[in-house]
C-alpha positions as CSV (number, residue, x, y, z in Angstrom):
1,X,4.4,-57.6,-35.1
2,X,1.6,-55.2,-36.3
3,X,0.6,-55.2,-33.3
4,X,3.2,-53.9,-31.7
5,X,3.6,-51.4,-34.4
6,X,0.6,-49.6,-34.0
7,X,1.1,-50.0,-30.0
8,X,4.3,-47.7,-30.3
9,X,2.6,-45.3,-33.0
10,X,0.0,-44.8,-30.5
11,X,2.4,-44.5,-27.6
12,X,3.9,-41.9,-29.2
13,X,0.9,-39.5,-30.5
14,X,-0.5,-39.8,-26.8
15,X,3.3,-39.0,-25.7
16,X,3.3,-35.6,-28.1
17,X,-0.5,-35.1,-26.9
18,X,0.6,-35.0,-23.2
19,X,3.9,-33.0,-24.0
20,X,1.7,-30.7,-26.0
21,X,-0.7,-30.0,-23.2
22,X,2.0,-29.4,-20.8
23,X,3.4,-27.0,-22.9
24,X,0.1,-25.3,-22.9
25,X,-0.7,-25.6,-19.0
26,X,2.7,-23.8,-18.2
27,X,1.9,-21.2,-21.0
28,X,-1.0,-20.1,-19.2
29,X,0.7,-20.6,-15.7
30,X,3.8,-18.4,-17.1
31,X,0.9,-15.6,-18.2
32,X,-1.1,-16.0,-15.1
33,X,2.2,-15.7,-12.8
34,X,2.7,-12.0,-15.2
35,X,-0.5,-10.9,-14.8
36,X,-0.4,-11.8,-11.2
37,X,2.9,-9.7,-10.9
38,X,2.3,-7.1,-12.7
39,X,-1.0,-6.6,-10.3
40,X,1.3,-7.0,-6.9
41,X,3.6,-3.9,-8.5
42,X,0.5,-1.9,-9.3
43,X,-1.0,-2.6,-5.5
44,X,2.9,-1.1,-4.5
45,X,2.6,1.2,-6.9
46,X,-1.2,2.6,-5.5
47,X,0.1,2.0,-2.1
48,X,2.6,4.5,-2.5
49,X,0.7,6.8,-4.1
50,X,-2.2,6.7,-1.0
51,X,0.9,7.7,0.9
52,X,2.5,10.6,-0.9
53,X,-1.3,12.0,-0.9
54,X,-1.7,11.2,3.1
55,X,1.6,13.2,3.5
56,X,0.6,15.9,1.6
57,X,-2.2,16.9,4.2
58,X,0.3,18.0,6.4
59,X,2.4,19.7,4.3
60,X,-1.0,21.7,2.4
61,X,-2.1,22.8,6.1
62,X,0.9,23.8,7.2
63,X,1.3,26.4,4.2
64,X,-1.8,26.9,3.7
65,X,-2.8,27.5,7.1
66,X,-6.1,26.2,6.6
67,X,-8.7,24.5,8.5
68,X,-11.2,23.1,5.7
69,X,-10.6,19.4,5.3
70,X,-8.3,18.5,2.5
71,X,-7.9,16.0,0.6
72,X,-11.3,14.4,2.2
73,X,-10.9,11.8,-0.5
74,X,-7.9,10.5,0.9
75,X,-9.2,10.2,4.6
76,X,-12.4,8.7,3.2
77,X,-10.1,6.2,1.7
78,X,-7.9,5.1,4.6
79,X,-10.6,2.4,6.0
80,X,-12.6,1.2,2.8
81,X,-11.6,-1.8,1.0
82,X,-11.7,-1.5,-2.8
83,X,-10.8,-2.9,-5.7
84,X,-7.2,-1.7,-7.7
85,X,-9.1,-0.1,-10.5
86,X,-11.3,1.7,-8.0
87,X,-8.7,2.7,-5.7
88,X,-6.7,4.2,-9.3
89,X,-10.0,5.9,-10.2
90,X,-10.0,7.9,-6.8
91,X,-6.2,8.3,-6.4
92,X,-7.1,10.3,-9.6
93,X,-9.3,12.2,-8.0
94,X,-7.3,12.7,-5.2
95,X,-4.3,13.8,-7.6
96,X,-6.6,16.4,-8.8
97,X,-7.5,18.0,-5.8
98,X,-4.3,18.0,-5.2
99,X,-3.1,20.3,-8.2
100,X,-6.0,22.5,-7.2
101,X,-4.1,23.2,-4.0
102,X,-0.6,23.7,-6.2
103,X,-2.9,26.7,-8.4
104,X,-4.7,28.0,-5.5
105,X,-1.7,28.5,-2.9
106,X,1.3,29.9,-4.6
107,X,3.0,29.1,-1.1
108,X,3.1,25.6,-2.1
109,X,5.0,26.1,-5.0
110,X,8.0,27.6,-2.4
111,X,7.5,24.2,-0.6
112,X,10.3,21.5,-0.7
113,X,8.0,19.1,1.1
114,X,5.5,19.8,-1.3
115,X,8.0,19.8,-4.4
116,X,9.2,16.2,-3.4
117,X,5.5,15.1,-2.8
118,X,4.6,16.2,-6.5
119,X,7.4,14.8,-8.4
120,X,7.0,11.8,-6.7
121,X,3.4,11.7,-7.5
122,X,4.2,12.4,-11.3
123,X,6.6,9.8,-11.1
124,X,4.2,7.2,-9.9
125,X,2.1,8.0,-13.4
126,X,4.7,6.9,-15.4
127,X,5.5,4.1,-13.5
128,X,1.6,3.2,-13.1
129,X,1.2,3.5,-16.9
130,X,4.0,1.4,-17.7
131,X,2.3,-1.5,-15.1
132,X,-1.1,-1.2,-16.6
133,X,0.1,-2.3,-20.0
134,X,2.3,-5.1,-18.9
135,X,-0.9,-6.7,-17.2
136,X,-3.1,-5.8,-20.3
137,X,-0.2,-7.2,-22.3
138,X,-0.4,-10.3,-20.6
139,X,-4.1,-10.5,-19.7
140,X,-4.6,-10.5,-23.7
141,X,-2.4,-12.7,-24.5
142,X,-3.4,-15.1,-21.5
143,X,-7.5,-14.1,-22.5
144,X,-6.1,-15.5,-26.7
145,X,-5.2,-18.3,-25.6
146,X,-8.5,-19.0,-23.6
147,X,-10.1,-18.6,-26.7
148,X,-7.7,-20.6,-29.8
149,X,-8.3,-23.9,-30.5
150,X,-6.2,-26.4,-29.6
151,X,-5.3,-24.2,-26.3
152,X,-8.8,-23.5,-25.5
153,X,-9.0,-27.6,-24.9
154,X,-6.6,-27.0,-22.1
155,X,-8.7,-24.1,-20.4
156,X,-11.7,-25.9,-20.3
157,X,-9.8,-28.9,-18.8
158,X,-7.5,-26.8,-16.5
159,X,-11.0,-24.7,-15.7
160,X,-9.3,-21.0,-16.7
161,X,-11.9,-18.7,-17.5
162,X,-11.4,-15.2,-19.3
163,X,-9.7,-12.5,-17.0
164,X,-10.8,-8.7,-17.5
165,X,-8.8,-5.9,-18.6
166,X,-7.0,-3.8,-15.7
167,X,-9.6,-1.1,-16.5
168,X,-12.4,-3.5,-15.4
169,X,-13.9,-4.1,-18.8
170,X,-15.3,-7.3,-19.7
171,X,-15.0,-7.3,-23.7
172,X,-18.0,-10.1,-23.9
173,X,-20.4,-8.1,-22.6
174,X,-23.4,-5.9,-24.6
175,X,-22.7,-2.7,-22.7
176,X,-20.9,-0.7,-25.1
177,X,-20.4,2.9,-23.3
178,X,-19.0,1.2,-20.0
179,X,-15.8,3.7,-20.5
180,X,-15.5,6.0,-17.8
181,X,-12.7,8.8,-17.5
């Protein structure tokens, strides 16, 4: 009868073992499906701001009237593959060049083309920002529970490994000015 006793006991601590480590597995599958969202909405996000810029060309040389290249950046752009955070840091750039044009050309201001381009782009900064701290959001608290015991267990088994932030930095490493404007 003992036994059978300590059978059950058993039975039931690997039972709430296993229920536990299920609970943890979809955890991090909920936190990884986030993160993984939260990066498809930033790629629309980017997309649509690559556009708005490649639009703009138009519109800045047809009131501008002229024939330097603008926005290089953007037709540089068009046939390299990079990452998000690379294509944001240029898209920046991009952004920039583009207000020049809004200082430098008064016309522009008179635009409606041009008007819709810009609100539109401003638009797509809040929207951006708002993405970018979802997917930090959830890359931190996916990256905790990498690192706390008991759910670390389940990382090592499941094989997840720490995921950077969306602004490419890897918190474990010794390079302490790799923050770039």
């Amino acid at each position: 009868m003992k036994i059978f006793v300590i059978a059950i006991i058993v039975l039931v601590i690997i039972c709430l073992l296993l229920s536990y480590y299920a609970h943890l597995y979809n955890k991090f599958q909920e936190l990884l499906i986030k993160s993984n969202e939260a990066e498809a909405n930033i790629d629309t996000t980017l997309r649509r701001r690559f556009d708005l810029l490649n639009k703009s060309i138009g519109v800045i040389k047809a009131n501008t009237k002229t024939d330097n290249d603008v926005l290089e950046l953007i037709v540089k752009l068009r046939s390299r593959k990079i990452s998000n955070f690379e294509l944001d840091r240029q898209l920046y750039e991009a952004i920039n060049e583009f207000h020049s044009y809004k200082e430098n050309y008064p016309a522009l201001a008179d635009s409606d083309s041009f008007i819709k381009i810009n609100d539109s782009l401003e638009e797509s900064e809040t929207e951006i920002i708002a993405l970018r701290k979802y997917y930090n959001d959830s890359i931190t608290e996916y990256n905790k529970l990498v690192k706390k015991f008991p759910s670390n267990v389940v990382a090592k088994i499941s094989k997840y490994k720490e995921k950077n932030y969306y602004d490419g930095k890897d918190m474990n490493d010794d390079i302490i000015n790799d923050f770039k404007l």
